[in-house]
Residue, then its C-alpha position, 0 to 999 in steps of 0.5 A: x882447205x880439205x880435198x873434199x872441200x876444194x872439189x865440192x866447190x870446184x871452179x875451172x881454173x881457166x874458162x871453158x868458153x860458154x859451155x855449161x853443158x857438153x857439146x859434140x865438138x868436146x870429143x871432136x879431138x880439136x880445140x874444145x877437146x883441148x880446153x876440157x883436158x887441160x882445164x878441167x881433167x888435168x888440174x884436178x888428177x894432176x900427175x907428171x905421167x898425165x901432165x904430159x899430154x902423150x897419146x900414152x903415159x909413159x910410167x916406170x915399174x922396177x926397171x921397165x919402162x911401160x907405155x899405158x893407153x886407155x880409149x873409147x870407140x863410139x863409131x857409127x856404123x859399127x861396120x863400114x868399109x876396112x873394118x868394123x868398130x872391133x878391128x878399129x878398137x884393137x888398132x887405135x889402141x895399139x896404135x896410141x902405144x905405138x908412136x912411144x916406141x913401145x912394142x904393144x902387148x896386152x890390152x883389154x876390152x869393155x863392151x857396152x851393150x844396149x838391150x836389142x842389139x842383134x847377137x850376130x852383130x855382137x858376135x862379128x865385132x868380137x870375132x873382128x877383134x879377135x881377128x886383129x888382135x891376132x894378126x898384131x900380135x896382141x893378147x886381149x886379157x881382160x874386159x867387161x860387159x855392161x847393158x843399158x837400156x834400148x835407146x840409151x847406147x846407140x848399139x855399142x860402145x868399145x872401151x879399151x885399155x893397152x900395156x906395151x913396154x919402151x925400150x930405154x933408149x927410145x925418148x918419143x915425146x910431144x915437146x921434143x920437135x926442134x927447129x929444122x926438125x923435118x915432118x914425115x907422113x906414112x901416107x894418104x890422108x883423111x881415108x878412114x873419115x871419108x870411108x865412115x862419111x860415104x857410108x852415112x850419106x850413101x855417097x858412091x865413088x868410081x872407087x869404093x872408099x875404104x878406111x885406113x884401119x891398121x895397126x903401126x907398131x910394125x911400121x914404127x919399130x922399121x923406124x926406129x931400127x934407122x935412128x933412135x933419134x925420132x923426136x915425136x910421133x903421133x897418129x892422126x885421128x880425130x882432127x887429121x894432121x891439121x890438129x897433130x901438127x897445131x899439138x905438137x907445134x904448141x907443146x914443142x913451142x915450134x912453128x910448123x910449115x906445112x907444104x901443102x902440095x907434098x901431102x898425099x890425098x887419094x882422088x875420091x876423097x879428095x872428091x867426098x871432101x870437096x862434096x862435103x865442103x871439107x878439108x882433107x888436113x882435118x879429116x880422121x884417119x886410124x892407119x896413119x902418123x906423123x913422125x918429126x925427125x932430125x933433118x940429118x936421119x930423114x931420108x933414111x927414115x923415109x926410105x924405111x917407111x917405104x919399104x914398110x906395106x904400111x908406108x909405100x906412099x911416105x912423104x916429107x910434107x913440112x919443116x919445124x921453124x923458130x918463127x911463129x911458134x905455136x902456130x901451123x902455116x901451110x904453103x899452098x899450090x899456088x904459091x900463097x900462105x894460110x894458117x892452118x889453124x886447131x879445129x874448134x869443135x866437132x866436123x865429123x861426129x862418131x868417127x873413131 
């Protein structure tokens, strides 16, 4: 059979549940998001680098190991308290880069701009870039700008591309978590979803919520500058640690018991989450990862990410296990087990 015949014709290899057409839960980061990118991008651009499924595809090129992400932002507002849809572009970015091991260091930037949108507005989330561009570190060499017509973007919408180069003895992977294998976490959780949430809603707080926006290529080099040796790391974003942890416990074919009680949450949101009726595990965050590391290096690992400004509230919040592979379970504080299961589809829409 032709190419052009097999893809005139296509049919999802596995079904994509009920959906004939895209909902919002498809860029939720949960399990919709899952299926449409194992069952329909990844069978028809099939290569090693995307079979992977990293945040990054990790590539050779005459010698050198590089790490290239791409990324869309599509935020509402496109200012909100830590940041702005500018600065978080350039941190999601590097941050994609970071948890490979790699030290980022170029990217690019498309803009797409719907006719209206003020000039100052325009002007404050380009200079934002710039800013944490900048202060990472990172050169923006490249873009694109595009218009469309009022009412058909929403504002602006953020595409980034970034390049870092991995060092040849830094293996950081989505299969690679084993059992007895220990779950480190750099700090509080579900700070950036709740900080966009209180804004949308007009929600106040004795404490201003304020989004965890920042770049970890930093905090990620502290780490490996104690072991090599870490497994697998990946920044929490859309889906929260709930949906990283059910990623790497189904890639690595492990089970993951999460303590529930370890896992560092801020008072005010845990109070906009209670409000909201949700739960912080599966809340975004953009400043914040998960590293799973042999058991023998994790306090020192530990002790380097405490020592780090992006790290002062690390924690070990779990184990990897052999039993119930694929599957997340969490010990709650009063003692009892729930399955923290993949979020299905969209909780927070328009975060990141």
């Amino acid at each position: 059979m032709s190419d052009q015949a097999q893809f005139s014709g296509f049919v999802c290899p596995l079904p994509l549940r009920d959906y004939p057409r895209i909902v919002l839960g498809h860029g939720s980061g949960g399990r919709l998001s899952a299926e449409l990118i194992r069952h329909l991008f990844v069978p028809l651009l099939a290569n090693d680098a995307l079979s992977a499924l990293n945040d990054q595809a990790l590539l050779e090129v005459e010698g050198v190991r590089l790490a290239f992400t791409t990324d869309s932002f599509v935020v509402q507002p496109l200012f909100f308290p830590g940041g702005s849809i500018g600065s978080l572009a350039v941190h999601g970015t590097i941050n994609d880069l970071a948890v490979s091991g790699a030290r980022p260091l170029f990217l690019s930037a498309g803009f797409i701009l719907e006719e209206g949108l003020a000039m100052d507005a325009l002007g404050q989330v380009v200079t934002d870039m710039a800013r944490a561009a900048q202060a990472a570190g990172v050169q923006v060499v490249t873009g694109d700008t595009k218009v469309v017509e009022q009412g058909k973007g929403d504002g602006l919408f953020v595409n980034t591309a970034g390049i870092g180069v991995v060092p040849a003895d830094v293996h950081i992977a989505a299969d690679r978590a084993r059992p007895g294998d220990v779950i480190l976490l750099n700090g509080t959780v579900g700070d950036h979803g709740m900080a966009i949430m209180s804004v949308r809603e007009g929600l106040a707080f004795e404490t201003e919520l304020v989004s965890d926006s920042a770049p970890l290529h930093t905090l990620v080099a502290a780490m490996l500058e104690v072991t090599r040796d870490i497994h697998c790391l990946r920044d929490a974003t859309r889906g929260g640690l709930a949906a990283v942890l059910n990623e790497l416990a189904e890639q690595s074919n492990v089970g993951m018991v999460l303590e529930e009680a370890a896992v560092p949450v801020k008072p005010s949101v845990q109070a906009a989450c209670e409000m909201l009726g949700l739960d912080p595990l599966y809340v975004a965050n953009e400043g914040k990862l998960v590293a799973i590391v042999p058991r023998e290096h994790a306090d020192a690992v530990l002790a380097a990410m405490r020592a780090h400004p992006l790290g002062r509230e690390a924690a070990i919040v779990g184990e990897v296990v052999e039993e119930h592979a694929g599957m997340v379970v969490a010990r709650t504080t009063i003692g009892a087990q729930r399955v923290v299961d993949m979020p299905l589809g969209e909780i927070l829409p328009r975060i990141c």
